[in-house]
N, CA, C and O of each residue as an XYZ file, in Angstrom:
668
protein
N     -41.543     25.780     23.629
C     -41.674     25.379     22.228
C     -41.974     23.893     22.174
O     -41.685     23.082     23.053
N     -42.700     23.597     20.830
C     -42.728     22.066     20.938
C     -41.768     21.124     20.781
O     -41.102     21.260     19.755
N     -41.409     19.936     21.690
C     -39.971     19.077     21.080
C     -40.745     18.891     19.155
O     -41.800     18.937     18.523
N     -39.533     18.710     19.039
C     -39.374     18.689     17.590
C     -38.610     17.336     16.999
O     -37.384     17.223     16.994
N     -39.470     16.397     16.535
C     -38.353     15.027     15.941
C     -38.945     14.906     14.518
O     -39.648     15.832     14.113
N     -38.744     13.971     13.831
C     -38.459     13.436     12.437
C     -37.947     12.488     12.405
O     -36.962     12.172     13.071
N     -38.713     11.629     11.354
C     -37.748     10.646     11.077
C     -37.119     10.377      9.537
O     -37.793     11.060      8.765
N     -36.396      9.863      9.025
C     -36.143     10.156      7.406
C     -36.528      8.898      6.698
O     -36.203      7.746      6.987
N     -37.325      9.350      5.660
C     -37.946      8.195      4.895
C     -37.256      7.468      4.188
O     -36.265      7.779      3.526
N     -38.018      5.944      4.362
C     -37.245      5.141      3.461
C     -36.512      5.373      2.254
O     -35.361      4.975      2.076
N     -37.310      6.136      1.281
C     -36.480      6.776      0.228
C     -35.066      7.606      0.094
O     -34.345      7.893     -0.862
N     -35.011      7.859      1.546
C     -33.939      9.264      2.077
C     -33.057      8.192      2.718
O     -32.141      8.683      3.378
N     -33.090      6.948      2.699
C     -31.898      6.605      3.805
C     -30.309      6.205      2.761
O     -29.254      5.698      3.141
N     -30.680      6.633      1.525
C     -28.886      6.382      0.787
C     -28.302      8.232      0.857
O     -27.276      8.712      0.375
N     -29.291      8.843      1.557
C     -28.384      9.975      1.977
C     -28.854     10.978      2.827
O     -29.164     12.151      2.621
N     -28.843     10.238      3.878
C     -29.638     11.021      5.387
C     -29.411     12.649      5.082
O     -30.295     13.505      5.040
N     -27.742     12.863      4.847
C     -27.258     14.121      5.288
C     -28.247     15.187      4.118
O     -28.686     16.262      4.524
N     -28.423     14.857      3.111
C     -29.239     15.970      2.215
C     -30.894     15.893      2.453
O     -31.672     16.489      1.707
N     -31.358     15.030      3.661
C     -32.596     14.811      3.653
C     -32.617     16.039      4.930
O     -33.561     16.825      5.004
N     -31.424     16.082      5.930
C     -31.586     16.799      7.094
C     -31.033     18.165      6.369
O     -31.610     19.196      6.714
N     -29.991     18.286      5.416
C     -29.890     19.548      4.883
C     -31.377     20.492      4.297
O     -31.618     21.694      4.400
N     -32.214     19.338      3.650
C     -33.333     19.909      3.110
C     -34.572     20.587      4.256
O     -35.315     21.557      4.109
N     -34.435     19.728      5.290
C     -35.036     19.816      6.682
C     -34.855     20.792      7.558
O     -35.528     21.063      8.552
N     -33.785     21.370      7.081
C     -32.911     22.495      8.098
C     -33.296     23.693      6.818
O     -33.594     24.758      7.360
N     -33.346     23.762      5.613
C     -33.761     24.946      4.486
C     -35.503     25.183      4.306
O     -36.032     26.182      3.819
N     -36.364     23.675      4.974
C     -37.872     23.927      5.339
C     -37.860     24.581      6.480
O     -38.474     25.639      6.343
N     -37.562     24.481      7.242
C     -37.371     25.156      8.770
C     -36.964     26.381      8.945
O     -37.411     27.049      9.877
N     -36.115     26.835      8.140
C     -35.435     28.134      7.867
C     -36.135     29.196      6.978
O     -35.846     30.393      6.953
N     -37.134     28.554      6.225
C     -37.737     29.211      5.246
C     -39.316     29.529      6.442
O     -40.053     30.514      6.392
N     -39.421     28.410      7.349
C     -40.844     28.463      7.585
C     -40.715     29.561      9.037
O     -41.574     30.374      9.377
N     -39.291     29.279      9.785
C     -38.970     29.902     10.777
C     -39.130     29.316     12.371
O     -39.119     29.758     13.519
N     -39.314     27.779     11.520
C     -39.168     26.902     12.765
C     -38.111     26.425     13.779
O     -37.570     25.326     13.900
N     -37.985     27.500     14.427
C     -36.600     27.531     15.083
C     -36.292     25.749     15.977
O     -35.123     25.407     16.152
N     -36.917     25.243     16.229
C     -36.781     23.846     16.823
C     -36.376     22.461     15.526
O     -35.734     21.412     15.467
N     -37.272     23.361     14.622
C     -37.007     22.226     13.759
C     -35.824     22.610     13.066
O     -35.194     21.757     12.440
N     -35.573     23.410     13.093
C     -33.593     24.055     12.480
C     -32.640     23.532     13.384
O     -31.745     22.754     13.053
N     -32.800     23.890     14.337
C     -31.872     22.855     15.292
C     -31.748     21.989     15.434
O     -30.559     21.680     15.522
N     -32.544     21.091     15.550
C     -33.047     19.332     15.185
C     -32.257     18.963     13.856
O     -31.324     18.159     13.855
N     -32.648     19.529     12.890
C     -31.814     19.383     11.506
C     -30.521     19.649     11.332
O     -29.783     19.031     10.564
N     -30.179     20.653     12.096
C     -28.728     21.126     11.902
C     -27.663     20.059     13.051
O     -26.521     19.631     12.882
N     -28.512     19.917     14.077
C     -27.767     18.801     15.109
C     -27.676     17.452     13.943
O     -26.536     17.155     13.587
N     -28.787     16.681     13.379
C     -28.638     15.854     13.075
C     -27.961     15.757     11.694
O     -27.761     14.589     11.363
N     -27.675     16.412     11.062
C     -26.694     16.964      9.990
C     -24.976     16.927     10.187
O     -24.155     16.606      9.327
N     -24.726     17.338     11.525
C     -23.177     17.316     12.254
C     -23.227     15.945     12.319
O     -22.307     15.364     11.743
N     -23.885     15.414     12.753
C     -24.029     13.972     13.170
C     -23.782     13.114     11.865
O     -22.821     12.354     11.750
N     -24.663     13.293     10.974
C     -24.371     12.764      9.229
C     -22.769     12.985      9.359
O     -22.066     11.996      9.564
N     -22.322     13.971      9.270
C     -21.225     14.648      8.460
C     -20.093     14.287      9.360
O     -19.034     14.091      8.763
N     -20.069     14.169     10.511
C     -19.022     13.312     11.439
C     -18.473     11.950     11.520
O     -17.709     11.585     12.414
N     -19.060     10.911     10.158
C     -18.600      9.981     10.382
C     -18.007     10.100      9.211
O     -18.388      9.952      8.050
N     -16.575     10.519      9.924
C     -15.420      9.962      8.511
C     -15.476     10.321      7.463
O     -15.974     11.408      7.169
N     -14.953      9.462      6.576
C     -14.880      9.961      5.255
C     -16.336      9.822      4.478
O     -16.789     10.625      3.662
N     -16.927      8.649      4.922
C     -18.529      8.082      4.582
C     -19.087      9.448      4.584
O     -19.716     10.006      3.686
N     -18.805      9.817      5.554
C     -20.173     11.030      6.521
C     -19.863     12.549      5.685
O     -20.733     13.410      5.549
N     -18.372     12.686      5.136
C     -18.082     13.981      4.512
C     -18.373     13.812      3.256
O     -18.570     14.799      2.547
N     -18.483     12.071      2.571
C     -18.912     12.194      1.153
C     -20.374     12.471      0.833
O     -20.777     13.176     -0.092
N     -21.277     11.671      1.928
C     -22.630     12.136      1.999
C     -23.152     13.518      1.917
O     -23.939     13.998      1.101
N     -22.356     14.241      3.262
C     -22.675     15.336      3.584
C     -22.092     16.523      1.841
O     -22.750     17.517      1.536
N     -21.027     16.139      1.142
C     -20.442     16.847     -0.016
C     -21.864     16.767     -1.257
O     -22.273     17.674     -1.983
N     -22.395     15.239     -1.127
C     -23.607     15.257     -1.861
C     -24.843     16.235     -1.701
O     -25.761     16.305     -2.518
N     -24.730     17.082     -0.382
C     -26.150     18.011     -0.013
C     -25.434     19.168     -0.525
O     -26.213     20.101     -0.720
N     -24.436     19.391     -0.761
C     -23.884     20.843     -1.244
C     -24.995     21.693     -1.869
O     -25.384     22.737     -1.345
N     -25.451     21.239     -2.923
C     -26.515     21.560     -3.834
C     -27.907     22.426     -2.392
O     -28.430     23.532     -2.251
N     -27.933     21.580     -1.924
C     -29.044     22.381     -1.101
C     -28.906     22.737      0.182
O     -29.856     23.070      0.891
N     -27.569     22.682      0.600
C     -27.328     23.444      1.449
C     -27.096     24.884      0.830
O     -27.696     25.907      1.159
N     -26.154     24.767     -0.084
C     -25.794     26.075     -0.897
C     -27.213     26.757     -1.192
O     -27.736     27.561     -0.420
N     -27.812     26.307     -2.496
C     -28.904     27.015     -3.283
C     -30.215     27.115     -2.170
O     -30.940     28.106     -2.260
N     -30.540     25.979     -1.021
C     -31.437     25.861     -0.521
C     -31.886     27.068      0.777
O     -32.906     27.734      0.952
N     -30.994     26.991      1.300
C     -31.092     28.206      2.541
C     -30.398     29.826      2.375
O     -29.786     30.029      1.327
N     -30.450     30.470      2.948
C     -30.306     31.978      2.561
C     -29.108     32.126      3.020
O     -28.595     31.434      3.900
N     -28.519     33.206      2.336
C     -27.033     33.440      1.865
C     -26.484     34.010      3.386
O     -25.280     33.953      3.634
N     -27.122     34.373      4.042
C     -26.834     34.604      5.148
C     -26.473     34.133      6.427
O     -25.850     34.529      7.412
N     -27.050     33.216      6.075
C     -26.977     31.976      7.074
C     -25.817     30.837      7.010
O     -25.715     29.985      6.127
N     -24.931     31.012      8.182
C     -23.718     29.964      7.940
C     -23.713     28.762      8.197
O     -23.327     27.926      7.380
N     -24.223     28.414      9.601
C     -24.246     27.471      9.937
C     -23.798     26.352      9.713
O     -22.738     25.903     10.148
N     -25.121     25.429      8.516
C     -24.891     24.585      8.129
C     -23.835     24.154      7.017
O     -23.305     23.045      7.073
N     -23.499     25.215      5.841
C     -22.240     25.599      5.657
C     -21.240     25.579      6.316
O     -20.494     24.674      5.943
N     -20.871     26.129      7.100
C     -19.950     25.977      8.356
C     -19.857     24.329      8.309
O     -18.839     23.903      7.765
N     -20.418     23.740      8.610
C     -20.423     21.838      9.272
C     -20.499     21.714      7.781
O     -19.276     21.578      7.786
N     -20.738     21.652      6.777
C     -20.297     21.419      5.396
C     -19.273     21.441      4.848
O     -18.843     20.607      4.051
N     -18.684     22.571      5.282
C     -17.242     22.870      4.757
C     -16.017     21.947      5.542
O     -15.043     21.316      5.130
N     -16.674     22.250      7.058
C     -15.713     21.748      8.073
C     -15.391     19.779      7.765
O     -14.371     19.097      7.863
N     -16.738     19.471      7.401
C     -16.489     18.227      6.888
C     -15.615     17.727      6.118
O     -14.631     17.028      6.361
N     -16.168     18.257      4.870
C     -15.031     17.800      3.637
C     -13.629     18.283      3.860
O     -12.609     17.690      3.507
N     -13.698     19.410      4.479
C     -11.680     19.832      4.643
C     -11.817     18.902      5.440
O     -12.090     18.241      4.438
N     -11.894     18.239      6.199
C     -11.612     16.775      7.270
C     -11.019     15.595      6.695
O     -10.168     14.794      7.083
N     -12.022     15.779      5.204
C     -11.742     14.651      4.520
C     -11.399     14.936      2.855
O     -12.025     14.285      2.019
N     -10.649     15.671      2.539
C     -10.647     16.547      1.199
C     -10.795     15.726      0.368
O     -11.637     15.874     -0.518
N      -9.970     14.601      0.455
C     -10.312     13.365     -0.198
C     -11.194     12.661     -1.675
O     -11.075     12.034     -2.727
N     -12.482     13.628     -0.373
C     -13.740     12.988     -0.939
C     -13.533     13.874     -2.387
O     -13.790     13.198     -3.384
N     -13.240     14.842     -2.575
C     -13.536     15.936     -3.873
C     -12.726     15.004     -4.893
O     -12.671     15.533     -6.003
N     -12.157     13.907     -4.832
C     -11.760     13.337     -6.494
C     -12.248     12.888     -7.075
O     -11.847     12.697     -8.223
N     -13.653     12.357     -6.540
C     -14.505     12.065     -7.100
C     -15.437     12.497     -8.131
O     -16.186     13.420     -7.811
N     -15.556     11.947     -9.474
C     -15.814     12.906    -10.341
C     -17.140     13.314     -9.901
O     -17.254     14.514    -10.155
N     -18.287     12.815     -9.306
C     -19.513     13.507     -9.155
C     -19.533     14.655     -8.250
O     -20.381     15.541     -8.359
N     -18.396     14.661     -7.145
C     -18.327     15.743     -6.134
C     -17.513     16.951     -6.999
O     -17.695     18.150     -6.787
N     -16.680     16.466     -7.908
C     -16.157     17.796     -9.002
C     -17.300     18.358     -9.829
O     -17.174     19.548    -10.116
N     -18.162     17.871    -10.177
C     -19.591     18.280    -10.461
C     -20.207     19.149     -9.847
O     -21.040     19.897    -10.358
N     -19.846     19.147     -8.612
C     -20.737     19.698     -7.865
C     -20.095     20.963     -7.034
O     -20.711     21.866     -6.466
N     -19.050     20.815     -7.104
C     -17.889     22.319     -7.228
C     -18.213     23.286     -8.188
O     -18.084     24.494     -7.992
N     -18.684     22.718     -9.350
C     -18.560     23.788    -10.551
C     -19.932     24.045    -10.347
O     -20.304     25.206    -10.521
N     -20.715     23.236    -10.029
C     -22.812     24.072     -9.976
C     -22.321     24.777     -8.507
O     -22.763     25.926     -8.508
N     -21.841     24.603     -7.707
C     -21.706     25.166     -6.526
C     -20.908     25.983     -5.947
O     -20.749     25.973     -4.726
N     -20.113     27.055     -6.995
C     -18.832     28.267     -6.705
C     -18.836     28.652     -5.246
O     -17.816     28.644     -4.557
N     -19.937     28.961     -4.846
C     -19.983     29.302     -3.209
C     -19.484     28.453     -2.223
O     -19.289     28.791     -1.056
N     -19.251     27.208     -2.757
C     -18.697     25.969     -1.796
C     -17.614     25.664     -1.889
O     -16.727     25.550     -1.043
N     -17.641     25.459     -3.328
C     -15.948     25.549     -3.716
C     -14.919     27.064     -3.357
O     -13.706     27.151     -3.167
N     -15.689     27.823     -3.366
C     -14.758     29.067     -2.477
C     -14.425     28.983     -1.060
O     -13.342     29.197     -0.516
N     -16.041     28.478     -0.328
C     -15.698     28.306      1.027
C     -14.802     27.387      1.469
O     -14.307     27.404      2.596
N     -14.490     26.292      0.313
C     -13.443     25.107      0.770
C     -12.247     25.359      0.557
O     -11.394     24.754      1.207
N     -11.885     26.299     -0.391
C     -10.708     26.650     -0.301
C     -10.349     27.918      0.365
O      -9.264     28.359     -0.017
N     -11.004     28.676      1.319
C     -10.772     29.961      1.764
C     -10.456     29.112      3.450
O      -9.641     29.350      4.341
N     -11.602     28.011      3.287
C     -10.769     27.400      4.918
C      -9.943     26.600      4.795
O      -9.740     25.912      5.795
N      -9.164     26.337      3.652
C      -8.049     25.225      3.164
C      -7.024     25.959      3.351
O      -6.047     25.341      3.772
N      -6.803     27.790      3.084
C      -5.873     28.288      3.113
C      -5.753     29.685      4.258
O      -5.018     30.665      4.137
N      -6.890     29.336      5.546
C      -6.705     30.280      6.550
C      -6.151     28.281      7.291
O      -5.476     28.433      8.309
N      -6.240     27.561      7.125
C      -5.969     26.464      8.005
C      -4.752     25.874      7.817
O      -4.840     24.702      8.182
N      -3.521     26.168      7.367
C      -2.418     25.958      7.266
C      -1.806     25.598      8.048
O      -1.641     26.383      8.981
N      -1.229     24.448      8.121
C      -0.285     23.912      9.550
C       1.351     23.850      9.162
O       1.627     22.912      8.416
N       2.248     24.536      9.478
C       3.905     24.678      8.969
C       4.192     22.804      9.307
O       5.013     22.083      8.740
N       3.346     22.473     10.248
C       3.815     20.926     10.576
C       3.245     20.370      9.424
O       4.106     19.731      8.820
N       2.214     20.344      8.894
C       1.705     19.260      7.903
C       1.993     19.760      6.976
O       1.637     19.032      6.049
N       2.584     20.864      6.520
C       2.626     21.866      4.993
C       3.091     20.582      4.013
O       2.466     20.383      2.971
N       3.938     19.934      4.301
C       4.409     19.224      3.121
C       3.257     17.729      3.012
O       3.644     16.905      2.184
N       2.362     17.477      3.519
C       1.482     16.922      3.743
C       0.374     17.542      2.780
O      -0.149     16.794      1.954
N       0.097     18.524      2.835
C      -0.936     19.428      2.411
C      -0.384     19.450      1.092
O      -1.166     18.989      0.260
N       0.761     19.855      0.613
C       1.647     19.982     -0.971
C       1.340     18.622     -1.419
O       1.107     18.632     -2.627
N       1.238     17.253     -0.810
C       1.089     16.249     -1.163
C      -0.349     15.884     -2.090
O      -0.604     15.644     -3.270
N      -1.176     16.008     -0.677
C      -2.483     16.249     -1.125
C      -2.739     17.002     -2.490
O      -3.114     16.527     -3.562
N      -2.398     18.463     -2.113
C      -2.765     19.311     -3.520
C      -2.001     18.861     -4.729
O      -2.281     19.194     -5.880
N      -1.000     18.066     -4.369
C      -0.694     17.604     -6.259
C      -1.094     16.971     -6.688
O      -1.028     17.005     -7.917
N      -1.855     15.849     -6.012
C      -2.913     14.788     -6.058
C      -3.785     14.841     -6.988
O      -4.020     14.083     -7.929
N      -4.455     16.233     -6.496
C      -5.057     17.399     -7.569
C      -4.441     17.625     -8.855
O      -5.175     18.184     -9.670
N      -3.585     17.408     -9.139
C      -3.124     18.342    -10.424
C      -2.285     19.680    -10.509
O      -1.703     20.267    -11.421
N      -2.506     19.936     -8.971
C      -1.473     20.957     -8.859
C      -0.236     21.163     -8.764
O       0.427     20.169     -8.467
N       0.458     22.374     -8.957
C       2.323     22.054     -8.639
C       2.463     21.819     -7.349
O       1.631     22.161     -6.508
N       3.696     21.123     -7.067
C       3.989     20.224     -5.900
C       4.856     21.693     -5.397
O       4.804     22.051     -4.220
N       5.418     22.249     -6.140
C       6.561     23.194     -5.886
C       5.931     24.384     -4.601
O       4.768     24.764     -4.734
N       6.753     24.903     -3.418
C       6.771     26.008     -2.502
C       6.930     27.184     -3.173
O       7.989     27.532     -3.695
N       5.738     27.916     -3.177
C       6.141     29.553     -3.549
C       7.163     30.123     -2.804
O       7.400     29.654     -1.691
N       8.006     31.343     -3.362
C       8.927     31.846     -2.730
C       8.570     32.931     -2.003
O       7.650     33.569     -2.514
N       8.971     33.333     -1.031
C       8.664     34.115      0.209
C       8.646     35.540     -0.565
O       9.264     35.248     -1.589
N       8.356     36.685     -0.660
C       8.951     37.728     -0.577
C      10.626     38.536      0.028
O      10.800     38.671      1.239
N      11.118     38.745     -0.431
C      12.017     38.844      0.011
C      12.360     40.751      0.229
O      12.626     41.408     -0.777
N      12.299     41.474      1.713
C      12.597     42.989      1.968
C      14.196     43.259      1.726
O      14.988     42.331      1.891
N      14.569     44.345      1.394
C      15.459     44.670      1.809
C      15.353     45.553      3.064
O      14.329     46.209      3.253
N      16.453     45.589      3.986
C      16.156     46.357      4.889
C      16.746     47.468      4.730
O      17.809     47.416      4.111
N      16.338     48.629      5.151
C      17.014     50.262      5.058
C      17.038     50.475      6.378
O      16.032     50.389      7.083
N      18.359     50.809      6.861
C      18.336     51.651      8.161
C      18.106     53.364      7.778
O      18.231     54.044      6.760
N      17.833     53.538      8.743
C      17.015     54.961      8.916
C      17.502     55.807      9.704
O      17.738     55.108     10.689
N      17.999     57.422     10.099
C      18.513     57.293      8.800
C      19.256     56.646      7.783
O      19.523     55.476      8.056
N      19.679     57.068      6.663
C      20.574     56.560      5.585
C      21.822     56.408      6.422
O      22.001     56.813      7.571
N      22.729     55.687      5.563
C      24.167     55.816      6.124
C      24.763     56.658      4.955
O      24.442     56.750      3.770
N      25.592     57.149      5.584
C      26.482     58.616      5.098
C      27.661     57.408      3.504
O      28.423     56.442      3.470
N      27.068     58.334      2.616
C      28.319     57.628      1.743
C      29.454     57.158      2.255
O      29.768     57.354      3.429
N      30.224     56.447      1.354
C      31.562     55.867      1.817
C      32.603     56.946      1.357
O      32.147     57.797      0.593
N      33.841     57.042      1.674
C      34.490     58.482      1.328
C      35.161     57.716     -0.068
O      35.323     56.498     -0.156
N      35.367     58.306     -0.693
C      35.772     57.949     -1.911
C      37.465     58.200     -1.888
O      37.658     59.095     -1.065
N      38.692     57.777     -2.442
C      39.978     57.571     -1.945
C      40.742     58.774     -2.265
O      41.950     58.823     -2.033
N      40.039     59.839     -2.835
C      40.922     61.170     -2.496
C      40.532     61.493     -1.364
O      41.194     62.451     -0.967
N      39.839     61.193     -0.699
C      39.135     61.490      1.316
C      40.061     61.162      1.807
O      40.599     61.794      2.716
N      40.654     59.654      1.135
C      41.371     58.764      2.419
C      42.713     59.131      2.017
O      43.152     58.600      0.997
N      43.598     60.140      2.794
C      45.070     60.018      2.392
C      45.790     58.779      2.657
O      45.745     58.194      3.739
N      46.615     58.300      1.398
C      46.954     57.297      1.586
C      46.269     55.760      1.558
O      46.463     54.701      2.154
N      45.424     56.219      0.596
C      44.602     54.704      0.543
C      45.120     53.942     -0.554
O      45.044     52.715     -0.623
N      45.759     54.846     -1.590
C      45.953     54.221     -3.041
C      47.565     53.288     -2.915
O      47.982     52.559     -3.815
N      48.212     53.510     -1.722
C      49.504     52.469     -1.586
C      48.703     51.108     -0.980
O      49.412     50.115     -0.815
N      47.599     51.027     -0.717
C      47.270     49.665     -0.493
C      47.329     48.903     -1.773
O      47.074     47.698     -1.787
């Protein structure tokens, strides 16, 4: 195959990560398998620096989401993985903007917010989410009763027991 490079235009450099998101949804549409990889490598790369790199990368939502086919995780995947890195970035009112045009993202961020649970950071995480607006408060567990199996045999009731009623 042919090497495959790019470079991102002057116009594109206040947000590399949606220029390589868009780069990786031309490639995907055209079936340029070199140039999808190229884009999607250099996209991890955007989205790995810090909090900078997850707010950038939160700005391509829009076309990572709407731009490439529903099937395809990938770059999603390194989208999502970003911002839960840095959840942070979502208080921002333009990235809350972009939750509500973008339900598919905002689901994926909270479906890996709540398979990623750490019992060590939980009260860390409660912190965070009240930050949000949410209750600070621990849901309560379910609680079983247990039944042994079989039943246990009634208790004898005190005409059974001769002599129970002088206690």
């Amino acid at each position: 195959m042919y090497g495959i490079n790019y470079t991102v235009p002057e116009s594109s450099h206040d947000n590399r990560a949606r220029f390589h998101a868009r780069m990786y949804a031309f490639a995907e549409s055209g079936r340029l398998v070199g140039l999808k990889s190229k884009s999607l490598e250099r996209f991890k790369a955007e989205a790995s620096k810090g909090r900078e790199g997850a707010a950038a990368a939160f700005s391509a939502a829009e076309s990572v989401y709407n731009k490439t086919m529903a099937k395809d995780k990938e770059l999603k995947r390194v989208l999502v993985d970003a911002v839960h890195d840095h959840i942070e970035v979502v208080q921002n009112a333009a990235n809350k903007t972009i939750l509500k045009a973008v339900p598919e993202f905002a689901y994926d961020l909270v479906v890996k917010r709540a398979h990623d649970q750490d019992p060590a950071d939980e009260q860390d995480k409660l912190d965070e989410w009240s930050a949000w607006g949410l209750p600070k408060k621990k849901t309560k567990k379910a609680k079983y009763q247990v039944v042994s199996y079989p039943p246990a045999p009634p208790a004898p009731s005190e005409e059974a027991l001769p002599g129970a009623s002088e206690f």
